[in-house]
C-alpha positions as CSV (number, residue, x, y, z in Angstrom):
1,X,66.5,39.2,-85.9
2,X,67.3,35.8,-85.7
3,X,69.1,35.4,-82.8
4,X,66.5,37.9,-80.8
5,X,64.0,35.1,-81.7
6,X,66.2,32.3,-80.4
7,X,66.7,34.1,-77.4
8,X,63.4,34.5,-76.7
9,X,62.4,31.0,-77.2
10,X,65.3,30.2,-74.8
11,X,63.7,32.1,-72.2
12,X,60.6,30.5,-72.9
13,X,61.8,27.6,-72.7
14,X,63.5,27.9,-69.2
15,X,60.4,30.3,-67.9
16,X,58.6,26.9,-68.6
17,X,60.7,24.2,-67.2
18,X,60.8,27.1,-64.2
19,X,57.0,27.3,-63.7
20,X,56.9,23.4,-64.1
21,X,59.7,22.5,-61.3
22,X,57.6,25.6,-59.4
23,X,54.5,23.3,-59.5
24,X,56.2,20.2,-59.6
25,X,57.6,21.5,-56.1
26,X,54.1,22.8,-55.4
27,X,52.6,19.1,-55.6
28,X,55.2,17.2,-53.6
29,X,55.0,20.0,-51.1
30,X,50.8,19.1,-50.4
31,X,51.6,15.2,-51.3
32,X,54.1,15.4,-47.8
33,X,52.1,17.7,-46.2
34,X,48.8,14.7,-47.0
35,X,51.6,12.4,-45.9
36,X,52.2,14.3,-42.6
37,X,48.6,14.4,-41.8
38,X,47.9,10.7,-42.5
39,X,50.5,9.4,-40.4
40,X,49.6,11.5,-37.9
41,X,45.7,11.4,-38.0
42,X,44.2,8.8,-35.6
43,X,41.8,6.0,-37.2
44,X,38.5,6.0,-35.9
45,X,38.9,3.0,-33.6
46,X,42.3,4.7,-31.7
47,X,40.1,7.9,-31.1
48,X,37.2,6.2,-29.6
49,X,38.1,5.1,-26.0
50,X,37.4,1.0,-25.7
51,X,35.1,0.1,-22.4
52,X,35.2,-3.1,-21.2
53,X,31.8,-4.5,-19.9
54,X,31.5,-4.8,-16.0
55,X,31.8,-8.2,-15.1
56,X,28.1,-9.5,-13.6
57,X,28.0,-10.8,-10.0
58,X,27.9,-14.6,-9.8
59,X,27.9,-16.6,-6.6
60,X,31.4,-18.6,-6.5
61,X,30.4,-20.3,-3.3
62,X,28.0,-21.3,-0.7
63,X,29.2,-22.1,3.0
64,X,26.7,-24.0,5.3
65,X,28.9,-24.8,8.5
66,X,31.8,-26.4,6.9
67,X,29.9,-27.6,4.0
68,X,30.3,-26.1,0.4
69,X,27.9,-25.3,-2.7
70,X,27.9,-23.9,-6.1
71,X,24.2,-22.7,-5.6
72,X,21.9,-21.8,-2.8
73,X,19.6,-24.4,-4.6
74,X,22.3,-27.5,-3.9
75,X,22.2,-25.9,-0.1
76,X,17.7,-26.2,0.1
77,X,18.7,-29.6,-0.5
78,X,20.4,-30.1,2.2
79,X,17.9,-27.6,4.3
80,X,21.1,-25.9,5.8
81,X,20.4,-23.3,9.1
82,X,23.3,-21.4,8.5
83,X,25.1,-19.7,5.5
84,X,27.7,-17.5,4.2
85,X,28.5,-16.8,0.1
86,X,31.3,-15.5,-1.4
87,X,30.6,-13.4,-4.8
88,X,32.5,-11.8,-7.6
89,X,32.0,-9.5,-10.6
90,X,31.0,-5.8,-9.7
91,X,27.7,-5.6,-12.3
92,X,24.5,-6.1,-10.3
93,X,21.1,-7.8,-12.2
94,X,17.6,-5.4,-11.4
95,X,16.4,-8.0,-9.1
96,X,19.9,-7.6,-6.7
97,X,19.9,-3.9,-7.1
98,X,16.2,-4.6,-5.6
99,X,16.8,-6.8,-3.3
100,X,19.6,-4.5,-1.6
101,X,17.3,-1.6,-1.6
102,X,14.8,-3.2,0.0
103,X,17.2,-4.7,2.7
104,X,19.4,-1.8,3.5
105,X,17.8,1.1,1.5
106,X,20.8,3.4,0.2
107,X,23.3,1.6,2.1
108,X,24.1,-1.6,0.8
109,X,26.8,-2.9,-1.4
110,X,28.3,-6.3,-3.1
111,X,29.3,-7.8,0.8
112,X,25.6,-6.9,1.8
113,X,25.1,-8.6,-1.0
114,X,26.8,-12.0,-0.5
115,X,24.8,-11.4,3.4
116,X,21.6,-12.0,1.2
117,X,22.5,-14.6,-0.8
118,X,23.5,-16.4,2.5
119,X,20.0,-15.8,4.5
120,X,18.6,-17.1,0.9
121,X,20.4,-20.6,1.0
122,X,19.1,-21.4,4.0
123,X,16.3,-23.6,4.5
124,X,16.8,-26.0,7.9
125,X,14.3,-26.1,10.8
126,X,15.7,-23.4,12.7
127,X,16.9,-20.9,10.3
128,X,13.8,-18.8,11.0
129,X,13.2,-19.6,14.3
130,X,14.6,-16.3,15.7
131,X,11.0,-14.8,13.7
132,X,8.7,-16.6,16.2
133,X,9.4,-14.6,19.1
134,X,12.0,-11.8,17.7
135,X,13.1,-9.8,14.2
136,X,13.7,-6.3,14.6
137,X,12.6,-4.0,11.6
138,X,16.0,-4.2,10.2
139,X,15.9,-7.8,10.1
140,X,12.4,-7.9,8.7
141,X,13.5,-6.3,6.1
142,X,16.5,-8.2,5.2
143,X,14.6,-11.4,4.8
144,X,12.5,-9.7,2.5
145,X,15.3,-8.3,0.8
146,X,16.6,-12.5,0.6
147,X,13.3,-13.3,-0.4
148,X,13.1,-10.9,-3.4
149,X,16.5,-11.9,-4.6
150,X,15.2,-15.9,-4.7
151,X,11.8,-15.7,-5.1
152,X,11.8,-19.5,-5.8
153,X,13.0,-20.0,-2.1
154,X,10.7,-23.8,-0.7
155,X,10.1,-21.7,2.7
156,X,8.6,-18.6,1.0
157,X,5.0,-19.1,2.1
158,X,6.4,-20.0,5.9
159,X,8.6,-17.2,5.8
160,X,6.0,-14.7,4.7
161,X,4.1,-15.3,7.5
162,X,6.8,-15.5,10.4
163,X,7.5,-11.6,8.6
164,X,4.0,-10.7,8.5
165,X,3.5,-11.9,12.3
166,X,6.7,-10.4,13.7
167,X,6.1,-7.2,11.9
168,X,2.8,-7.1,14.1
169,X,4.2,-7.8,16.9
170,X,6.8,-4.7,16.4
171,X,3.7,-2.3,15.9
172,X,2.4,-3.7,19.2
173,X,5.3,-3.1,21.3
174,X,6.3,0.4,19.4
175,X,2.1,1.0,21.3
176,X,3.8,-0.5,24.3
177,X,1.0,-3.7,23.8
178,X,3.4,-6.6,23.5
179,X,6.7,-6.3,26.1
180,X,9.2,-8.4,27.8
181,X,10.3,-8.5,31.2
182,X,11.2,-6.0,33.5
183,X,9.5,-3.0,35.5
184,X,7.1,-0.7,33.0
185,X,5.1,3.0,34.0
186,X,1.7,1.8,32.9
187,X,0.5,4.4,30.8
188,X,3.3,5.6,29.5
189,X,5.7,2.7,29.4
190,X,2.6,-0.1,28.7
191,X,-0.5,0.0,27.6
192,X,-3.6,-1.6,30.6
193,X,-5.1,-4.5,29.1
194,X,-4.9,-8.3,29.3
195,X,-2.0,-10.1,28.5
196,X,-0.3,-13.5,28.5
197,X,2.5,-15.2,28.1
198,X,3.4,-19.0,27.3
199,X,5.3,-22.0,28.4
200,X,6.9,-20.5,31.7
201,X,8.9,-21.7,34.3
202,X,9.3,-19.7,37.0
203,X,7.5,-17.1,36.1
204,X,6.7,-13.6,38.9
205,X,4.6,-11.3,37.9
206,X,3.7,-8.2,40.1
207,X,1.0,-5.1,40.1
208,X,2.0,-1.9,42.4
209,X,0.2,0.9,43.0
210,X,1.7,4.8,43.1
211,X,3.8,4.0,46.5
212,X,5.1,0.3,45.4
213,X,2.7,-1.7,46.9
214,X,1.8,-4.7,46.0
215,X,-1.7,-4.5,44.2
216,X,-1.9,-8.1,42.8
217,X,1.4,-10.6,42.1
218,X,1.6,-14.4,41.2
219,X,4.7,-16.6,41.2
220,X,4.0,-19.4,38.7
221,X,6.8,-22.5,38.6
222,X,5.7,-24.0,35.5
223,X,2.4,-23.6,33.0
224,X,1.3,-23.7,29.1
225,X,-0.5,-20.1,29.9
226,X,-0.1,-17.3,32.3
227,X,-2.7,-14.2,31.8
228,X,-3.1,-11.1,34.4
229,X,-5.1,-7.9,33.4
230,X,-3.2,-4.7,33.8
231,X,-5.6,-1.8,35.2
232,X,-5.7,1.9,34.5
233,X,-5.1,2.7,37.7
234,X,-1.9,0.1,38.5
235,X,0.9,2.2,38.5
236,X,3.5,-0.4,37.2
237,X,3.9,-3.9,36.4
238,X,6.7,-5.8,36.9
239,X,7.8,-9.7,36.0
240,X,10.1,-11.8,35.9
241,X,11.5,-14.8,33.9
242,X,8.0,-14.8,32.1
243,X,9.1,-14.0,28.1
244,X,7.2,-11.6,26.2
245,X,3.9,-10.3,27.3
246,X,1.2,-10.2,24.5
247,X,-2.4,-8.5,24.4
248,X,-5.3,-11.2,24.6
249,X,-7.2,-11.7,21.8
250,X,-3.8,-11.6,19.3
């Protein structure tokens, strides 16, 4: 009876060191397995992808002809006539995303860009010259493109004008009212009316009729003022070396 009891409490014994080594097993099993997991888990910063901020656009320099600026405000000193910058960075402001839009609607980028910033460092006597008595609507609209992106510009309120007048003056000759020279259907090529021109120098002017004759012509060498009226009934009108015709009264 004894030894039945001591074997049984033998088997105990080694059922329990069993059962613990089982768990004892169990726990280092999960304690690598948590190992595996943590070493091979990501932290929060490596799983997170790090952006670097676009670099804004700054104006590294400011060419007038051979002479060099940091800012298009150390060029109005000098009230250059002709510029060129050089940018860097890719991250526009509002106000250049604006200005750009405004210029070349959908089309322009960072070297239109720097093509603003150029047009806005200038400031001489003849940097808007070309406004007086030209400025297509694409050019119109790049100076107010420049004008937007320096707003603080000294010719602003000159410039404003030259724009406002020149963008007239493109309505008038899209109605065929203001034109240069050369030989124009009245009608349908120019609108009848009274026109004039300014500061000539040899200066022909000619009306015709349906079979090219001459209804009315004038060849001036030099005057402050030329005007002719331009009938219905003239079939064409014709000049020469006399700059751009423009309706009386404008």
């Amino acid at each position: 009876m004894k030894k039945i009891t001591l074997v049984v409490a033998v088997g105990l014994l080694v059922a329990g060191c069993s059962s613990a080594s089982e768990e004892t097993r169990h726990a280092d099993s999960k304690k690598a397995a948590s190992t595996v997991v943590t070493e091979g888990a990501e932290s929060p910063a490596e799983e997170t992808d790090v952006v670097d901020a676009a670099d804004p656009v700054v104006v590294d320099e400011i060419d007038c002809s051979g002479e060099y600026y940091s800012t298009v405000q150390e060029a109005w000193v000098e009230e250059q006539d002709l510029c060129d910058a050089t940018l860097s960075g890719t991250e526009m402001s509002d106000r250049e995303t604006k200005a750009l839009q405004v210029a070349y609607g959908e089309e322009g980028d960072l070297d239109s860009l720097a093509t603003l910033y150029g047009i806005c460092a200038q400031s001489g006597s003849e940097s808007w010259s070309y406004l007086q008595q030209a400025g297509s609507k694409e050019q119109l609209a790049e100076v107010r493109g420049a004008l937007l992106l320096c707003p603080d510009h000294p010719d602003t309120n000159k410039v404003e004008k030259l724009v406002g007048s020149a963008a007239t003056r493109n309505k008038l000759e899209d109605e065929g009212r203001v034109f240069s020279d050369g030989v124009y259907r009245v009608g349908s090529g120019i609108k009848p009316g009274t026109y004039y021109v300014t500061d000539v120098e040899g200066c022909y002017w000619e009306r015709t009729d349906a079979n090219g004759e001459t209804i009315d012509n004038n060849f001036v060498t030099a005057a402050k003022r030329v005007q002719v009226t331009i009938l219905g009934s003239d079939y064409s009108f014709n000049s020469e070396s006399c700059g751009q015709w423009q309706p009386a009264g404008s």
